[in-house]
C-alpha positions, 0 to 999 in steps of 0.5 A, a space after each residue: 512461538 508458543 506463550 510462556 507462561 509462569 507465575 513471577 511470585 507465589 503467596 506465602 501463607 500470612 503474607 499481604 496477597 498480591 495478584 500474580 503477575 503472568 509473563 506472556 509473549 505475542 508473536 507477530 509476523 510481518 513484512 515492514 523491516 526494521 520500522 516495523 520492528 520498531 513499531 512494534 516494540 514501541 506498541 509492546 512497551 505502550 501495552 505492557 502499561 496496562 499488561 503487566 508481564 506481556 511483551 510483543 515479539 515481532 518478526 519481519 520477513 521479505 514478503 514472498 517468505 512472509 506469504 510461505 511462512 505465514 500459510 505454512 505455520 498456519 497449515 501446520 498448527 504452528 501460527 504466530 499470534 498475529 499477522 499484520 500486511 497488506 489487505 489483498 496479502 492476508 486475502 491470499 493467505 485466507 484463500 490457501 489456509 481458510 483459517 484466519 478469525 473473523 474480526 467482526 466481534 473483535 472490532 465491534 468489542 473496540 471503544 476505539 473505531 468511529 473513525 473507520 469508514 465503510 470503505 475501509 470496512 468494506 475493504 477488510 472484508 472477504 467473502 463475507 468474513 473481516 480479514 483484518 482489522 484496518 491499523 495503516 491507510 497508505 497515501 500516495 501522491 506524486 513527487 517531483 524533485 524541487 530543484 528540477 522544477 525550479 531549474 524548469 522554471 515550472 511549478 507543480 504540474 496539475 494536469 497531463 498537459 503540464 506533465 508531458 512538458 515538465 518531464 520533456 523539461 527534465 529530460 532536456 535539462 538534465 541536473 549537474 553532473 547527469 546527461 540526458 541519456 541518463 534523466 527520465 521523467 517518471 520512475 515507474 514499474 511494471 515487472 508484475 502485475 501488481 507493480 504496473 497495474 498499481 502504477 496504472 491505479 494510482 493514474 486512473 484513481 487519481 485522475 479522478 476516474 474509479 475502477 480500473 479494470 473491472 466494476 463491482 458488478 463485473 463489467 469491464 472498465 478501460 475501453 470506456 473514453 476516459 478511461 480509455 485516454 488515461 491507459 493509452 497516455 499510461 503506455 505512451 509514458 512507457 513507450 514512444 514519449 521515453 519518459 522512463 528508463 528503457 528497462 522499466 519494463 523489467 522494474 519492481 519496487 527495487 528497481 524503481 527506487 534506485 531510479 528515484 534515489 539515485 537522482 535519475 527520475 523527476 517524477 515517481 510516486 511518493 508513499 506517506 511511509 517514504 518520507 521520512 527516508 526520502 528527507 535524509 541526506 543520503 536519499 534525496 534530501 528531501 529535495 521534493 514536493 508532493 501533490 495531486 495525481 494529474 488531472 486528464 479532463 478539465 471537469 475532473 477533480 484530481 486527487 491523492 490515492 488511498 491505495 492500500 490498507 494495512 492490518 492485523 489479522 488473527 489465525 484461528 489456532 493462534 497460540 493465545 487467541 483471547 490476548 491476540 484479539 487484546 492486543 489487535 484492538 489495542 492497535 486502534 488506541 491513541 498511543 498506538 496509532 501516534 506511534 504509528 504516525 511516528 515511526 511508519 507515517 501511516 494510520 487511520 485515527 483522526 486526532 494525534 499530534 502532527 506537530 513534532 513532523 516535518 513539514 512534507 510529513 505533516 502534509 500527508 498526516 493532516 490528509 487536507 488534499 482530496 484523498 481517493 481510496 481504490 476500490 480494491 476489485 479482490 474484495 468483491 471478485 475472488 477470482 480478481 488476481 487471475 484476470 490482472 495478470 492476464 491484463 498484465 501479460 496484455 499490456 507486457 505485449 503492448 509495451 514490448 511491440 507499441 503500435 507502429 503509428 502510436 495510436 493504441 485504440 485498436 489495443 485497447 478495444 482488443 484488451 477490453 474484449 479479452 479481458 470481458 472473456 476471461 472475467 466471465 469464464 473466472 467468474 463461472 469457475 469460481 
């Protein structure tokens, strides 16, 4: 939406002379719902502080409308000021338009960003231009329900070893009211790639393992040993060990929130911005506990995984560019980053108030865990989204025809042999 701008007083001759007062409108497209909203209303109150007359508009939208939108209004000199998503989510709009700000001078103009890592630096950069300046870093853990584990006699589980029993524990001791034909011992997904290789992610990643699929030097990852354990206990957990839902394979984030609210799962991960919806009595009560991602080998340092960083990004025919870039900066500031603790439980400062959260919340504000970020292969390979989804189709195959004796070494050493053909052919094409 276009700005619109007017003077709100006029000086009259004789009279005391004041500075006009400019009423200014930023438009900013998102895809975080009504807390997102909320957010952004709390930020516009906090900015219009030291601007007098600007207001924030922003506006939420499914994500795949907010990807037709986003690269339309772009296409057709019709932008929002800003976009705020998930770094890989601006990536494709970059790759389809071209025409997203480097946010290089944008940052750098910022009193506000010693606490931005180089990774998170590396991660907002593509092709050599920063997409987006980093505002969320979204924590992952593993959830187990409380009551489950206290009726299991077990407490958090640390390595796979006690997962495995603990979700055979659910499963034979269902809660009140539920059946073992109805109790699972994971809610997972896999309907996409990015739903079951982020599952695989938070595994891998977690476990104290880096680079899922392929390196930063392109070569492929999961035929390696212990990578290799963790995928093949990954595909167990959808197959011959039944620790999920039969269907799971059709599963998306809806899908699998319905598992876990529904009371059907005893282990799912846990976002740092599903806490507070999650400890409503309507959801699950806050009947959990939080921790990290099981360790595999007993030399491993297990771990919470970063996987995912939220930004704002900049369309380079934004209406009010200069005042965009203001407010993008202004995002970084203290006032704006505790509401963003507050109202969407991420961020990436590291000195707001966490007094005022629940104890669950406080756990992922205080970050005092082992914190492993992905690696976010998009960055480095353009090409990276074709080749997960042929690794999503593989191991689709793989879920729907298991191995007959349960042993998937054969699986994977074919996997990994495929995927190393088409990373070279995509790398040659792009």
């Amino acid at each position: 939406m276009r700005c619109l701008t007017g003077l709100t007083g006029l000086v009259a001759a004789g009279m005391l002379a004041t500075a006009p007062v400019h009423a200014q409108q930023l438009t900013i497209w998102h895809d975080l719902g009504d807390n997102g909203i909320a957010w952004f209303q709390r930020m516009g109150e906090e900015f219009a502080r030291t601007r007098p007359g600007v207001t924030i508009r922003s506006q939420s939208f499914p994500t795949e409308q907010w990807f037709g939108r986003v690269i339309g209004a772009i296409n057709t000199d019709s932008a929002p000021d800003l976009i705020f998503n998930n770094y890989e989510r601006v990536i494709r709009v970059q790759s389809q338009t071209n025409r997203l700000l480097d946010m290089r001078p944008v940052l750098a103009a910022s009193p506000d960003r010693t606490f931005l890592g180089e990774a998170e630096l590396r991660v907002a950069t593509y092709r050599n231009r920063m997409l987006i300046i980093p505002i969320q870093r979204v924590q992952m853990a593993l959830g187990v329900r409380k009551s489950w584990l206290d009726r299991a006699g077990e407490p958090f589980p640390q390595t796979w070893d006690d997962v495995q029993r603990v979700a055979r524990k659910f499963k034979e001791n269902p809660p009140p009211g539920s059946t073992a034909a109805n109790t699972f011992g994971f809610a997972l997904q896999a309907a996409r790639p990015r739903d079951l290789i982020h599952m695989l992610d938070l595994f891998v990643f977690g476990s104290g393992l880096e680079h899922t699929l392929i390196d930063p030097a392109g070569t492929i990852t999961i035929d390696r040993p212990a990578h290799a354990r963790v995928l093949q206990e990954f595909l167990r957990t959808y197959t011959s060990y039944g620790f999920v839902p039969p269907d799971t394979i059709n599963h998306s984030f809806t899908e699998m929130y319905q598992v876990i609210e529904g009371g059907r799962a005893g282990m799912f991960r846990v976002g740092d911005w599903n806490v507070r919806r999650w400890e409503q009595p309507n959801t699950l009560g806050g009947d959990f506990v939080v921790g990290p991602w099981p360790r595999f080998e007993a030399g491993r340092e297990n771990a919470v995984v970063a996987g995912g960083m939220r930004g704002v990004a900049i369309p380079e025919n934004s209406p009010n560019r200069q005042l965009a870039q203001d407010f993008a900066r202004f995002m970084l500031s203290q006032p704006a980053q505790q509401a963003s603790l507050e109202v969407m439980g991420a961020f990436v400062r590291n000195d707001l108030n966490v007094s005022a959260l629940t104890p669950l919340q406080q756990w992922f504000a205080r970050a005092q865990h082992r914190l492993v970020p992905s690696d976010f292969p998009e960055a480095t390979h353009a090409w990276y989204p074709e080749l997960e989804a042929a690794f999503h189709r593989r191991l689709l195959t793989g879920i729907a025809n298991p191995p007959a004796n349960g042993d998937w070494s054969a699986f994977i050493t074919a996997t990994a042999q495929e995927m190393r053909e088409a990373a070279q052919r995509l790398s040659r094409n792009n």
